[in-house]
ROSE-4610 file (N, C-alpha, C; in Angstrom, 1 decimal, always signed):
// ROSE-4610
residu = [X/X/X/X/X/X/X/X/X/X/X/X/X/X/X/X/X/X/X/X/X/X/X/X/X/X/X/X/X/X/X/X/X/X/X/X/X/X/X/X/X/X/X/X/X/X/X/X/X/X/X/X/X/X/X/X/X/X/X/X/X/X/X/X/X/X/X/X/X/X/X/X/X/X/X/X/X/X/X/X/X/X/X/X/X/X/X/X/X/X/X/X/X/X/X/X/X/X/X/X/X/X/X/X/X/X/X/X/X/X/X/X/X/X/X/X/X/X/X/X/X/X/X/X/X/X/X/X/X/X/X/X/X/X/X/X/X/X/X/X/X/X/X/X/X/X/X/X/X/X/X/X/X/X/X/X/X/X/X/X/X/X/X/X/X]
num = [1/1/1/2/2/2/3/3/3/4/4/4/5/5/5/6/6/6/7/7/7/8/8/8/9/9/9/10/10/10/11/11/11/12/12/12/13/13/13/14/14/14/15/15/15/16/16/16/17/17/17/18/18/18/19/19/19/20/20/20/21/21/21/22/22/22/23/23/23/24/24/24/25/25/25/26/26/26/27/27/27/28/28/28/29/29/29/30/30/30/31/31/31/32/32/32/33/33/33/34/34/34/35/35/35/36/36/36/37/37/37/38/38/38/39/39/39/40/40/40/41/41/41/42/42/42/43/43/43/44/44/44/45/45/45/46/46/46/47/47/47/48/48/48/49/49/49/50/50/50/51/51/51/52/52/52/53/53/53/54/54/54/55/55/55]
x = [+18.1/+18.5/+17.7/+18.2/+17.5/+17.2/+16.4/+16.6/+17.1/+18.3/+18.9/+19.0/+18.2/+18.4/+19.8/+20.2/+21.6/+21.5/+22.0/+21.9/+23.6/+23.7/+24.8/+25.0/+26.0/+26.2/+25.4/+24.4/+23.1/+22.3/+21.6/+21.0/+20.8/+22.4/+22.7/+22.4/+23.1/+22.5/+21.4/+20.6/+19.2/+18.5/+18.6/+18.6/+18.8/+20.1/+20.5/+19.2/+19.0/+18.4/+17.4/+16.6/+15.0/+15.4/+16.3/+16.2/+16.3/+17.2/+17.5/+15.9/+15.0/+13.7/+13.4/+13.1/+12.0/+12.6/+13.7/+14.0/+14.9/+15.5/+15.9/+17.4/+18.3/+20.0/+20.2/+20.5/+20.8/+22.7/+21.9/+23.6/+23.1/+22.0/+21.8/+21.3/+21.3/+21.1/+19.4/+18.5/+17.1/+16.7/+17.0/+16.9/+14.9/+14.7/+13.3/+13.1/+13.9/+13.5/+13.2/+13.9/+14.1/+12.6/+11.9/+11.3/+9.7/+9.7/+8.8/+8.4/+9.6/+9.6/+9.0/+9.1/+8.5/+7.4/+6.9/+5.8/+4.8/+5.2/+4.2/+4.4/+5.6/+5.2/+4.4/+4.3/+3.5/+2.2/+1.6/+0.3/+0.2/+0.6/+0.5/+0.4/+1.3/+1.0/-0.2/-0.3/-2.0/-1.9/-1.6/-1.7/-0.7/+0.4/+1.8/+3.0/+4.0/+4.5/+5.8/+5.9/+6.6/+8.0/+8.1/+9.4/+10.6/+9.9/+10.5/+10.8/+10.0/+9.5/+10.8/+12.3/+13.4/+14.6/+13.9/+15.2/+15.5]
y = [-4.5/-3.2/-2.1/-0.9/+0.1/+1.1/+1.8/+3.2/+4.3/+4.3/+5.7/+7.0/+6.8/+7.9/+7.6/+6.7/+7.1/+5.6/+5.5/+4.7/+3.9/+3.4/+2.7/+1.0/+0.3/-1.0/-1.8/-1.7/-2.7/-1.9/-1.1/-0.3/-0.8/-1.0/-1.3/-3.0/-3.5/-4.9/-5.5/-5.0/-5.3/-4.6/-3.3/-3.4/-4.6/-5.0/-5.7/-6.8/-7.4/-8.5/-8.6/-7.2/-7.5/-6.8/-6.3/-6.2/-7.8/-8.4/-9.7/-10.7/-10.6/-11.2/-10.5/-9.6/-8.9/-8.9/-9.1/-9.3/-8.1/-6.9/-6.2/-6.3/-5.4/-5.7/-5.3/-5.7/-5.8/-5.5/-3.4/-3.0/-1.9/-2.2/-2.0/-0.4/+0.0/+1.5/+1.5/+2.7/+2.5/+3.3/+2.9/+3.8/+3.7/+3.8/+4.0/+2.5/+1.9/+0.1/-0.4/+0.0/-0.9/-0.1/+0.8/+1.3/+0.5/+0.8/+0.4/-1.2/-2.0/-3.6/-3.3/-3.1/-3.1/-2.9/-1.7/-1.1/-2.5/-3.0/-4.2/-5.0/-5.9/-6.7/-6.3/-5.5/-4.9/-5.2/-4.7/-4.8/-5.9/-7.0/-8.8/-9.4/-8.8/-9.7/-9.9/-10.4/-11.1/-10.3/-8.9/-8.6/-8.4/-9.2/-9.2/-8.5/-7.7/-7.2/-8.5/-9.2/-10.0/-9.8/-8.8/-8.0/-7.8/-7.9/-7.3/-8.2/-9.9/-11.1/-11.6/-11.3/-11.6/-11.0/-9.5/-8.4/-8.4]
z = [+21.1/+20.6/+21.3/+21.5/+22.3/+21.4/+21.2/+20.2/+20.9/+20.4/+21.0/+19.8/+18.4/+17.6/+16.9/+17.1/+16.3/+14.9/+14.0/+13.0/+12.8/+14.2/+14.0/+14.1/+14.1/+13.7/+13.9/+14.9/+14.9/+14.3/+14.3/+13.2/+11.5/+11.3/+9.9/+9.7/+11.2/+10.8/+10.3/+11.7/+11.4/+10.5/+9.3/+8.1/+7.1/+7.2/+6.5/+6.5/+7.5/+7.7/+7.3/+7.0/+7.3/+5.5/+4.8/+3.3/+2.9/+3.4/+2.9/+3.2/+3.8/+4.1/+3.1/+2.9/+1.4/+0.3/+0.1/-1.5/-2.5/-1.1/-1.4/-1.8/-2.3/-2.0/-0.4/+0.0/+1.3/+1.3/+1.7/+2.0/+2.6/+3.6/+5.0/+5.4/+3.8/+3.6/+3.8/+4.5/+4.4/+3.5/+2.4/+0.6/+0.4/-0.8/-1.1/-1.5/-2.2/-2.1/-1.1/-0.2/+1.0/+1.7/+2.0/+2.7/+1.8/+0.4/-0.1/-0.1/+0.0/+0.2/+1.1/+2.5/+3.7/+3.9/+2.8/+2.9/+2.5/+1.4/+1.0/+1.6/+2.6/+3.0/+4.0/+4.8/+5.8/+5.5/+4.3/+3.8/+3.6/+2.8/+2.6/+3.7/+5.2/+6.0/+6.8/+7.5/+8.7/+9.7/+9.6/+10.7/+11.8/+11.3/+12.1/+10.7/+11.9/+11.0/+10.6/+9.6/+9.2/+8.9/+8.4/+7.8/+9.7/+10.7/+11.6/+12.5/+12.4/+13.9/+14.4/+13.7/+13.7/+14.5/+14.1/+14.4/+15.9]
């Protein structure tokens, strides 16, 4: 995936993905659940960002 600024179909996927690893509803939206899951797993993990080793 490239970042081009825009929030389209891989954008939403890989949302999807990384809510479905944290425990969120996974509907690909980057809402305040979804930002805050991340936020903790971020902090829980070793150092690596865990929420993301996938996308």
């Amino acid at each position: 995936m490239v970042a081009d600024g825009a929030y389209g179909p891989a954008t939403r996927s890989a949302v999807t993905r990384v809510q479905q690893r944290v425990g969120v509803a996974a509907d690909g939206d980057y809402g305040p659940a979804t930002r805050n899951a991340m936020k903790r797993s971020h902090r829980t993990s070793s150092g690596t960002h865990s929420h993301c080793a996938k996308i």
